[in-house]
N, CA, C and O atoms as CSV, one atom per row, in Angstrom:
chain,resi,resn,atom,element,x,y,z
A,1,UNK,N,N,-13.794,-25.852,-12.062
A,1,UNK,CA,C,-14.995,-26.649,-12.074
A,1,UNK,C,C,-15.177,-27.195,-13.472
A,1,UNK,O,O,-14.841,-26.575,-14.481
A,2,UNK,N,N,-15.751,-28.440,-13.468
A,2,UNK,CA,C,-16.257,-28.803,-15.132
A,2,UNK,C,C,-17.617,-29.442,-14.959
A,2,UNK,O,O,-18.372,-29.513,-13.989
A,3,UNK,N,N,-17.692,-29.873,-16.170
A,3,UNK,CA,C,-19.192,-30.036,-16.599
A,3,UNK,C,C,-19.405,-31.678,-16.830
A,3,UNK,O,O,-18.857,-32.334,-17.716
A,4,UNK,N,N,-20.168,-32.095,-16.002
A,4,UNK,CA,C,-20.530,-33.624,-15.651
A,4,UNK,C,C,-21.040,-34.071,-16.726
A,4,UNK,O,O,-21.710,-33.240,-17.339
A,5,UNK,N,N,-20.956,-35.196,-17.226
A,5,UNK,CA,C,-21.079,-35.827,-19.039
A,5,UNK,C,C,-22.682,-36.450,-18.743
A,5,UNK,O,O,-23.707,-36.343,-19.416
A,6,UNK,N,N,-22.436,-37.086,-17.543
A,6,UNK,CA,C,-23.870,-37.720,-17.121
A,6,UNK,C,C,-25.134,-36.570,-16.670
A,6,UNK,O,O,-26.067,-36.931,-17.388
A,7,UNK,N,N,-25.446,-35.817,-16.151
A,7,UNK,CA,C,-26.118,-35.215,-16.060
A,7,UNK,C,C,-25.697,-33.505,-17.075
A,7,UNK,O,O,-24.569,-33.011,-17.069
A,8,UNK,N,N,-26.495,-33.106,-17.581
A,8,UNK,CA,C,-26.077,-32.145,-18.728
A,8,UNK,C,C,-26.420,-30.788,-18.139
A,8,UNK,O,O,-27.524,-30.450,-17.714
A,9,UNK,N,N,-25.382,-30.109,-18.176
A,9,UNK,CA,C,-25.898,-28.380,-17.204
A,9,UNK,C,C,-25.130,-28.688,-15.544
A,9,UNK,O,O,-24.801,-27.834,-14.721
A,10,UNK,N,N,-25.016,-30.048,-15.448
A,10,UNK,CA,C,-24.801,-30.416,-13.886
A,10,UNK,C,C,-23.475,-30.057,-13.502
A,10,UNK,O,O,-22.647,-30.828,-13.988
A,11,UNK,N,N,-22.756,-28.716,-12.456
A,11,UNK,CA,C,-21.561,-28.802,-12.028
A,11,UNK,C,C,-21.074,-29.843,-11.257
A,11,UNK,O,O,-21.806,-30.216,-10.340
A,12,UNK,N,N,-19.654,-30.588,-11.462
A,12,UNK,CA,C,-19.069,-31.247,-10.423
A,12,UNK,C,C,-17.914,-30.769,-10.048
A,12,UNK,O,O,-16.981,-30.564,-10.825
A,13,UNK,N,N,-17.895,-30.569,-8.901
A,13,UNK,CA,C,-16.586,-30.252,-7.990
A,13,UNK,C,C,-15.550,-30.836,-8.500
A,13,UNK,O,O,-15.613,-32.000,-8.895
A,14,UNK,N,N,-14.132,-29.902,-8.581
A,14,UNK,CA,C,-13.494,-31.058,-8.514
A,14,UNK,C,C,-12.776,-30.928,-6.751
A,14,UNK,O,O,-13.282,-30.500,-5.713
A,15,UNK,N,N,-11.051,-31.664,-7.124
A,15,UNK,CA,C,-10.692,-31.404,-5.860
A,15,UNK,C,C,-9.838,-30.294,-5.601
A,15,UNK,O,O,-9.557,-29.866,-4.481
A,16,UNK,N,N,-9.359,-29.760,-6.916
A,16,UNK,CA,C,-8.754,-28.683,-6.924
A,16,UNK,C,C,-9.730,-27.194,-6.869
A,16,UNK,O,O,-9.179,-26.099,-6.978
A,17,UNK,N,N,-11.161,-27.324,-6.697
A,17,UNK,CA,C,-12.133,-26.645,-6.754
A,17,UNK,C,C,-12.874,-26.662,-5.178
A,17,UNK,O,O,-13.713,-25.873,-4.743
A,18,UNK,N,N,-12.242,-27.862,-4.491
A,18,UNK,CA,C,-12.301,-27.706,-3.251
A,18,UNK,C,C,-11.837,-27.298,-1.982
A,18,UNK,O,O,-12.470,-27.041,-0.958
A,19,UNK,N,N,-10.793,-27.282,-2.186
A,19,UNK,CA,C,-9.516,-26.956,-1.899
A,19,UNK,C,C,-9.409,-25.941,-1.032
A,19,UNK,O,O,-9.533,-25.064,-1.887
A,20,UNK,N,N,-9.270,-25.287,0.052
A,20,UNK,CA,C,-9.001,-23.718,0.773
A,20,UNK,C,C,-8.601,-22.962,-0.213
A,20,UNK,O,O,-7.977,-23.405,-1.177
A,21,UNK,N,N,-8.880,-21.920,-0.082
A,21,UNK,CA,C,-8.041,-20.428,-1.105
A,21,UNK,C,C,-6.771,-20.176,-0.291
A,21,UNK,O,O,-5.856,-19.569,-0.849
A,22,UNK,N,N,-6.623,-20.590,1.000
A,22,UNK,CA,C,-5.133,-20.657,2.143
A,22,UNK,C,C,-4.066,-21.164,1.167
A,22,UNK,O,O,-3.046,-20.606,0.762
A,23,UNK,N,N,-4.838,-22.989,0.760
A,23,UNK,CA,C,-3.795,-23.492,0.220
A,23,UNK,C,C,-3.021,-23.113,-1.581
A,23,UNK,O,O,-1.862,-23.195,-1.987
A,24,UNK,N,N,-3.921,-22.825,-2.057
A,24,UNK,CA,C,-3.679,-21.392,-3.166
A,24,UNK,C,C,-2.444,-20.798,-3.050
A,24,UNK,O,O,-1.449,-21.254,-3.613
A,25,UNK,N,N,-2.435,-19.984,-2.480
A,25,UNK,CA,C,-1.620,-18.968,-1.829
A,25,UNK,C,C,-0.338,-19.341,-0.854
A,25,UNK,O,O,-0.309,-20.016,0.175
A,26,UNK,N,N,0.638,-18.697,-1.513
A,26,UNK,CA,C,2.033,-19.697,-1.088
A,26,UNK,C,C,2.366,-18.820,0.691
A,26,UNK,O,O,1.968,-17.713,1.056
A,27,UNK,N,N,2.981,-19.557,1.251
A,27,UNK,CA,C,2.786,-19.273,2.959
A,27,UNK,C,C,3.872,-18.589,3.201
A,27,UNK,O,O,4.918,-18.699,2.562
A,28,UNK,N,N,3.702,-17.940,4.023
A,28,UNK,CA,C,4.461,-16.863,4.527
A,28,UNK,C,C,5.542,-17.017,4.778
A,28,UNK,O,O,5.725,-18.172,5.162
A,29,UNK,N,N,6.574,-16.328,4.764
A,29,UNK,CA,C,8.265,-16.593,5.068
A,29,UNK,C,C,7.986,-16.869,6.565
A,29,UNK,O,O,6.916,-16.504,7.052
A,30,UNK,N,N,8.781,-17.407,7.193
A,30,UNK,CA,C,9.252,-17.654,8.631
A,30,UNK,C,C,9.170,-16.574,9.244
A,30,UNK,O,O,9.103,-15.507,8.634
A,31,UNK,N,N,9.159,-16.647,10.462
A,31,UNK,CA,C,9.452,-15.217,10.975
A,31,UNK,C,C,10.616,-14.917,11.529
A,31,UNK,O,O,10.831,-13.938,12.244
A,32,UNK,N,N,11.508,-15.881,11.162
A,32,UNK,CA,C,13.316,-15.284,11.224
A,32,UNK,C,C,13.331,-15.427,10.292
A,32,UNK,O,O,14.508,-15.785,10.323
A,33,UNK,N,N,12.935,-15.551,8.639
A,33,UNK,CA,C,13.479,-14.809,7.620
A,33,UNK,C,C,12.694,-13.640,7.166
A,33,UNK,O,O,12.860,-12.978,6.141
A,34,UNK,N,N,11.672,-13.475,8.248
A,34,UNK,CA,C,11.166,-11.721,7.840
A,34,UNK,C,C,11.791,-10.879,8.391
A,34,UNK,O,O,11.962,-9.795,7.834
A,35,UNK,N,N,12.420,-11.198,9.910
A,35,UNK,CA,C,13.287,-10.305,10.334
A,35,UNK,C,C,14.947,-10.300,9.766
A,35,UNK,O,O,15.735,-9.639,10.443
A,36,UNK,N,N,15.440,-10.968,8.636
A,36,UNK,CA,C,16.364,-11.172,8.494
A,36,UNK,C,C,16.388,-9.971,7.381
A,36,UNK,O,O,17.269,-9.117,7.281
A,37,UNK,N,N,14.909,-10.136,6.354
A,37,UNK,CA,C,14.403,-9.175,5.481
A,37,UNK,C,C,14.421,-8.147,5.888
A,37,UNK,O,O,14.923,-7.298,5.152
A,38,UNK,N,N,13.943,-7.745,7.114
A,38,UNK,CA,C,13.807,-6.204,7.479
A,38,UNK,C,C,14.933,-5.584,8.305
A,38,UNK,O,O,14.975,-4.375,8.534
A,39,UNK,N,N,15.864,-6.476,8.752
A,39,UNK,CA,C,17.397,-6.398,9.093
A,39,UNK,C,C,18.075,-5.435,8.043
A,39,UNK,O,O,18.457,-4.278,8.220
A,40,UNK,N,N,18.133,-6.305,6.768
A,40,UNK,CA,C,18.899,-6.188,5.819
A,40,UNK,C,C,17.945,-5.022,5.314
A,40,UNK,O,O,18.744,-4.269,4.757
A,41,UNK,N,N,16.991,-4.589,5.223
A,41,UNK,CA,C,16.430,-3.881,4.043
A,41,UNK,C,C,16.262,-2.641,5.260
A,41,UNK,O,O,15.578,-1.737,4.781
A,42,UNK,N,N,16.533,-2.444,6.177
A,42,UNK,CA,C,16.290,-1.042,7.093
A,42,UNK,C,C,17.844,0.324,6.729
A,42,UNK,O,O,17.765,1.552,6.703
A,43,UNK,N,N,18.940,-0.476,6.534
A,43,UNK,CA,C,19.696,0.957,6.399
A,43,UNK,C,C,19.292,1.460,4.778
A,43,UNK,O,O,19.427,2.645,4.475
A,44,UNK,N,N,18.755,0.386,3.714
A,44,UNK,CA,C,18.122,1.426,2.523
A,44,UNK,C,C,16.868,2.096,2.807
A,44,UNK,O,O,16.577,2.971,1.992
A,45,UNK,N,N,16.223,1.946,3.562
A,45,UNK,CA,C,14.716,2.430,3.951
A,45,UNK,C,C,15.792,3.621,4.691
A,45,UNK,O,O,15.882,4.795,4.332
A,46,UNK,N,N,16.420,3.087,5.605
A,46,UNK,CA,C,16.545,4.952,6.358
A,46,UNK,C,C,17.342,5.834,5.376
A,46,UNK,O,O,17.046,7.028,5.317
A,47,UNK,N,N,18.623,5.197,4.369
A,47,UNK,CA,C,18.867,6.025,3.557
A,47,UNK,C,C,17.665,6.908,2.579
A,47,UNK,O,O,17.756,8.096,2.271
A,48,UNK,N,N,16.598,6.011,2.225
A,48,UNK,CA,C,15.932,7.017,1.173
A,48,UNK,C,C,14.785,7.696,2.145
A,48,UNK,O,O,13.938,8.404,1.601
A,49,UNK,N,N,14.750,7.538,3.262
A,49,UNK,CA,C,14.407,8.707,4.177
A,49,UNK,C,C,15.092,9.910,3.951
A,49,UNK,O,O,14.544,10.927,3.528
A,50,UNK,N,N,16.641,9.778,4.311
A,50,UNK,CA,C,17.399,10.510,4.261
A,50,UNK,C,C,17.639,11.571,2.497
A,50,UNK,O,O,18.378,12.540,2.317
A,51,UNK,N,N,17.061,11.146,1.878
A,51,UNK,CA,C,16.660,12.034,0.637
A,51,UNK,C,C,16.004,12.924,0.264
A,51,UNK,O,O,14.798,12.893,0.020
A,52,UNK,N,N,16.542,13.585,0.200
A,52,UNK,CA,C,15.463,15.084,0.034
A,52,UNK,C,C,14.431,14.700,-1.011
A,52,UNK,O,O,14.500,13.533,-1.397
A,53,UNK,N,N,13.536,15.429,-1.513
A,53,UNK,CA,C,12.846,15.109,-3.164
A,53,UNK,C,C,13.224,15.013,-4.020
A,53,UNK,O,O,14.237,15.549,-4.470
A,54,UNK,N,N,12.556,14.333,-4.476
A,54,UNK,CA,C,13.154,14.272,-6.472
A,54,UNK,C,C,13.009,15.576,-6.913
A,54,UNK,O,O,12.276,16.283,-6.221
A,55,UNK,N,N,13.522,16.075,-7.890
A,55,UNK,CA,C,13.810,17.454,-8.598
A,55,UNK,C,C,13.202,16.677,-9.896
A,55,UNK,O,O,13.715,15.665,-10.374
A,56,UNK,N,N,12.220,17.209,-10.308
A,56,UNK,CA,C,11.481,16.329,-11.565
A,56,UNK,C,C,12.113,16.835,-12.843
A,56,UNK,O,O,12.505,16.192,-13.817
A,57,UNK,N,N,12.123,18.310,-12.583
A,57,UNK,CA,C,12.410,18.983,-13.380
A,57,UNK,C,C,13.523,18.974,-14.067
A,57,UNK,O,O,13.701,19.311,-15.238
A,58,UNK,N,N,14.562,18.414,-12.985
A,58,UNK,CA,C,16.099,18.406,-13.554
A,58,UNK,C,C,16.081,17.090,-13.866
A,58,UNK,O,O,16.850,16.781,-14.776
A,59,UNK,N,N,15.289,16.019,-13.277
A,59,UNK,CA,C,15.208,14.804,-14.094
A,59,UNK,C,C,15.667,14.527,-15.755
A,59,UNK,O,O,16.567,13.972,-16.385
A,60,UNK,N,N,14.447,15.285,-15.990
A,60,UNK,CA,C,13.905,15.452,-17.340
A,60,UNK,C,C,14.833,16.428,-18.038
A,60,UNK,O,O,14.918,16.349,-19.263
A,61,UNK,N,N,15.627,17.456,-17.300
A,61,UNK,CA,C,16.690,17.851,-18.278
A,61,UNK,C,C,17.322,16.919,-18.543
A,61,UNK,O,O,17.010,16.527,-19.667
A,62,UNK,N,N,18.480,16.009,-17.854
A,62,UNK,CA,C,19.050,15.722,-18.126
A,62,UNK,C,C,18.910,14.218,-18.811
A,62,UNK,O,O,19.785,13.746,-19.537
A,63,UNK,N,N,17.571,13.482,-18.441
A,63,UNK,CA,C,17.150,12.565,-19.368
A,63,UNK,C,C,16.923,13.043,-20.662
A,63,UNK,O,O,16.729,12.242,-21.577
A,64,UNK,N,N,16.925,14.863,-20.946
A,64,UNK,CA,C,16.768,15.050,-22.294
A,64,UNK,C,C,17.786,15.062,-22.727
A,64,UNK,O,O,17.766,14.657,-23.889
A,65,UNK,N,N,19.098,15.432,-22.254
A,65,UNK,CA,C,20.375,15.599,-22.436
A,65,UNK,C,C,21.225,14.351,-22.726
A,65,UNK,O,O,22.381,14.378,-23.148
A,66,UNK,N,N,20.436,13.153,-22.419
A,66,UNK,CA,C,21.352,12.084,-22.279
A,66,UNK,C,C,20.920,11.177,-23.467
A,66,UNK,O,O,21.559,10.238,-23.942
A,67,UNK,N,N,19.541,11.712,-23.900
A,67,UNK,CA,C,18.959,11.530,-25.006
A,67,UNK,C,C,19.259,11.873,-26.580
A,67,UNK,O,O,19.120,11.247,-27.630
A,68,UNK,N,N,19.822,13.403,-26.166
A,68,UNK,CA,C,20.631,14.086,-27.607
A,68,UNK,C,C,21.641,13.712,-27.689
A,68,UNK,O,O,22.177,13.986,-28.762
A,69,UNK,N,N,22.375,13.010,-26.816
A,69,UNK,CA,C,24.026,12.581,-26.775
A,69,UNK,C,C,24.751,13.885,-26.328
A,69,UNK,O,O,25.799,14.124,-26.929
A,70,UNK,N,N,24.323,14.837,-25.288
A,70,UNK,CA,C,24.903,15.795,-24.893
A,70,UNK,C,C,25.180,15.753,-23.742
A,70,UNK,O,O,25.443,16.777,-23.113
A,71,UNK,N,N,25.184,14.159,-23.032
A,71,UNK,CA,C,25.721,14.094,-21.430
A,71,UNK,C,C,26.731,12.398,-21.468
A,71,UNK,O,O,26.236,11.273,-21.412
A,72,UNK,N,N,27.568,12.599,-21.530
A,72,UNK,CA,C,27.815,11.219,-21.962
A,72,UNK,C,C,27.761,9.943,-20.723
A,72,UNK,O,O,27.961,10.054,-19.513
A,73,UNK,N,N,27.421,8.742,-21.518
A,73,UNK,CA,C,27.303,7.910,-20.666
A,73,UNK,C,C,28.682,6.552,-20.759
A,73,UNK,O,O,29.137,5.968,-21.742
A,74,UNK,N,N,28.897,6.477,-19.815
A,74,UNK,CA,C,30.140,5.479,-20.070
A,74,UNK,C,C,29.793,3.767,-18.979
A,74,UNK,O,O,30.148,3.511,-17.829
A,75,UNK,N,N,29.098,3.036,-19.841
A,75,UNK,CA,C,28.708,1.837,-18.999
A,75,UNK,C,C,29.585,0.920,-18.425
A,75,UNK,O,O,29.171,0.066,-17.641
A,76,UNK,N,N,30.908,1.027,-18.781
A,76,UNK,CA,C,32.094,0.354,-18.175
A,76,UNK,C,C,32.055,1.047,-17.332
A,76,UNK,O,O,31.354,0.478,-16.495
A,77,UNK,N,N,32.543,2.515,-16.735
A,77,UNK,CA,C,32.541,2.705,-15.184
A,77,UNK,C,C,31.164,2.791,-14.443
A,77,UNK,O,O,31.277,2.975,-13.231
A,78,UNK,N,N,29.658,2.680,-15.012
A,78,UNK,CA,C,28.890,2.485,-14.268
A,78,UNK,C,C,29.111,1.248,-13.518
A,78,UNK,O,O,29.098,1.167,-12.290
A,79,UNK,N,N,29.360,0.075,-14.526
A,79,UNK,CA,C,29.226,-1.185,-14.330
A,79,UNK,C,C,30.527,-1.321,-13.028
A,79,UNK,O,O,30.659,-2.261,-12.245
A,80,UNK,N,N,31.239,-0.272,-13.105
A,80,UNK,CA,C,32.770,-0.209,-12.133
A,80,UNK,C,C,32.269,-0.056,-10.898
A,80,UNK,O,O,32.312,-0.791,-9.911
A,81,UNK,N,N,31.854,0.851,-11.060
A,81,UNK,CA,C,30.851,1.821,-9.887
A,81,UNK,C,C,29.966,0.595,-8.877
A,81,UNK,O,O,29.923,0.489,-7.652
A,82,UNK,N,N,29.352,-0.188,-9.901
A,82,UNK,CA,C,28.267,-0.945,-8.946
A,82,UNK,C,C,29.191,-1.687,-8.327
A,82,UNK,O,O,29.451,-1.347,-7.172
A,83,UNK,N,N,29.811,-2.687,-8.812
A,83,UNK,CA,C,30.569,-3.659,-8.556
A,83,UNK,C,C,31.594,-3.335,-7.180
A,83,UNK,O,O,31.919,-4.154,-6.320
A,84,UNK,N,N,32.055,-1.644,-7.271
A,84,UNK,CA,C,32.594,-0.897,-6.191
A,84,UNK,C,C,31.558,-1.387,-5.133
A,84,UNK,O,O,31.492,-2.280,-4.288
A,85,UNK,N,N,30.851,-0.456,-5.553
A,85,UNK,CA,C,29.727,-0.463,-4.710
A,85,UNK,C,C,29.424,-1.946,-3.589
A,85,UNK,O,O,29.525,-2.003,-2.364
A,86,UNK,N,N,28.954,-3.234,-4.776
A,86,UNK,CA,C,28.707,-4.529,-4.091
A,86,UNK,C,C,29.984,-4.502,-2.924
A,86,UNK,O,O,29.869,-4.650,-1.707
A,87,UNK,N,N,31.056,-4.297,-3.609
A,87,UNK,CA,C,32.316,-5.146,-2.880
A,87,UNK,C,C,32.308,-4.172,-0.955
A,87,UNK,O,O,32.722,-4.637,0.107
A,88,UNK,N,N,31.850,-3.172,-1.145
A,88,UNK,CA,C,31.973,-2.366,-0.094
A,88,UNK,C,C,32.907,-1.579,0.202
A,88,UNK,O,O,33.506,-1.444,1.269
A,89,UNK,N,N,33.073,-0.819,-1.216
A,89,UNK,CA,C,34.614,0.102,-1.212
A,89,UNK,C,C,33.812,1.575,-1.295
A,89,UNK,O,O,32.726,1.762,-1.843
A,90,UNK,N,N,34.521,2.427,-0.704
A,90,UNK,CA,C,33.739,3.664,-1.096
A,90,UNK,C,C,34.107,4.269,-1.857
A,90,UNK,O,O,33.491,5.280,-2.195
């Protein structure tokens, strides 16, 4: 909203102030690309079903451990690992 030059204190609309709050707000995926979404995103949902709990405790060991340089980390075979991973090798 802004402030009208001709009358002083006076709001004027604009048109972007008129506008729906609908059109605001960006519209919903299709509904064959929500099911394409929930296609694809259901065997990670049932895998982290399939997870027992987090162990907080051992978290934090070994984030302390990896912290002192007493667990080593090697980012070339992580980076191996994912890339395994993408390609669909086990």
């Amino acid at each position: 909203m802004r402030i009208s030059g001709s009358t002083p204190g006076t709001p004027v609309q604009t048109v972007a102030d008129s506008a729906p709050a609908e059109a605001a707000r960006p519209s919903a995926a299709p509904a064959a690309q929500r099911e394409l979404e929930s296609a694809v995103m259901q065997p990670a949902i049932q895998a982290m079903k399939e997870m027992g709990d987090i162990d907080h405790e051992r978290v934090a060991q070994l984030r302390d451990a990896l912290a002192k340089g007493e667990l080593p980390f090697d980012a070339g075979k992580l980076a191996g690992l994912i890339q395994k991973f993408h390609r669909g090798e086990q």
